[in-house]
N, C-alpha and C positions, 0 to 999 in steps of 0.2 A: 179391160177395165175392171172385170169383175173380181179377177185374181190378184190385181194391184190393191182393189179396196177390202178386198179378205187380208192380203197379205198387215195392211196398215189396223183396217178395222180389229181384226182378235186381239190383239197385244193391246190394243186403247179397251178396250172394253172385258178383259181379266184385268187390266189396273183398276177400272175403275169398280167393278164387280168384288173383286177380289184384292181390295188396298193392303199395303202391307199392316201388319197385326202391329198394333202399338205393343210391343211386350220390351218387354224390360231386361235389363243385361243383369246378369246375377247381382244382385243387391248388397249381397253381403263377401264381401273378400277377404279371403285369409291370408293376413298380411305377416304375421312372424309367430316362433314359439314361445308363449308365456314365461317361459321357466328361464329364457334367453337376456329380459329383462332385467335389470337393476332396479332394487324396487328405490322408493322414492325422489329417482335422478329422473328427472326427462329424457327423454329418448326420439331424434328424429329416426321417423320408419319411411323407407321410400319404399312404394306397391306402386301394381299396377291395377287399374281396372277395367273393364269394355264399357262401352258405351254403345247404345244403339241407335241411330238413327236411319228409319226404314228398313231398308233390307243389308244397311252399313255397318259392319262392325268394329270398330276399332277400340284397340288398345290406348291406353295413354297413362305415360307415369305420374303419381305425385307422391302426397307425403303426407303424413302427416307427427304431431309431436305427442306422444303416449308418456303417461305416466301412471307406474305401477306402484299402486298404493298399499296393497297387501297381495297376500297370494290370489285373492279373486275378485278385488278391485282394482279397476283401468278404467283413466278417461284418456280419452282422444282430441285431440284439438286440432281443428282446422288450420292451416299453416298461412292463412292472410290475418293481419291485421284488421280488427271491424271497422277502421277510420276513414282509409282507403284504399285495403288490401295490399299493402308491404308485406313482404315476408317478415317473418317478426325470427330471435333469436332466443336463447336462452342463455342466460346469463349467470352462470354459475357461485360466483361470488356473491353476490345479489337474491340467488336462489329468486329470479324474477326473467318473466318475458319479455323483452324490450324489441320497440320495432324503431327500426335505423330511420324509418323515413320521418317523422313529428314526434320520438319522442315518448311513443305513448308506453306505458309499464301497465305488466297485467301480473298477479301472485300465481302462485301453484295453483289455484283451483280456477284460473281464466279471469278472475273478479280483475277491474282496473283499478289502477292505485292510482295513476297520475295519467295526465296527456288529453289529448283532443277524443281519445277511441268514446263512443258513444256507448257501447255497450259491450258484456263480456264475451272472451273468445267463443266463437260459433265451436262446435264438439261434433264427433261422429257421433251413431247411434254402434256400441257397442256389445259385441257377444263372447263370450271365453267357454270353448266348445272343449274340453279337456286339457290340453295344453295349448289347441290355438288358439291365435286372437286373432277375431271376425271383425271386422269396422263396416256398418251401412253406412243409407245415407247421412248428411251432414245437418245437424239441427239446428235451426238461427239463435242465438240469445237475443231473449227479449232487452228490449232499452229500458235502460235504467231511469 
């Protein structure tokens, strides 16, 4: 009995002693080279990132839509729609963001022009570390 409650007991009690560390999967990803860019076109970027949960690591792809504004300005936009998270498009002609699902149009700098979206496209937190471009987290737009 004694060896079956050690065997059980240790392992419940380093989890609980010893929880796994909330730490964080690299915050910042280097997603492509600067110089790779066309400056004032949009550009969808597919990365990937880690994520962690517990002692779980995983990979997982997305994307998101960059535009290079000058040699050291880049915004990032998150690739949902703020309405109800549609993939939105880019619309060349139009030089505008349009999401297929309501309609809604955002300009070059994420601002809405038209549609139900309540506020402007959510944006990464960006970094340009010599020629790469880093993308953090994702920062909310406030509502208009």
């Amino acid at each position: 009995m004694g060896t079956i409650g050690a065997a059980l007991g240790i392992p419940a009690a380093v989890y609980l002693l010893f929880p796994p560390k909330s730490r964080k999967a690299e915050e910042w990803v280097e997603v492509t080279d600067i110089a790779s860019l066309p400056q004032g076109v949009p550009e969808e970027i597919v990365f990937r990132k880690n994520r962690v949960d517990g002692w779980k690591i995983s990979s997982e792809k997305t994307s998101a839509w960059v535009l290079k504004k000058s040699a050291s300005e880049v915004i990032a936009f998150s690739p949902q729609c703020t309405h109800l998270g549609c993939a939105f498009r880019y619309e060349e002609q139009k030089k505008t963001f349009l999401c297929p699902c309501h309609t809604s149009n955002f300009d070059m700098d994420g601002k809405v022009i038209d549609g139900p979206a309540p506020r402007p496209l959510d944006r990464y937190q960006v970094k340009v570390d010599g020629n790469k471009l880093l993308l953090g987290p994702v920062q909310t737009s406030p509502e208009v």
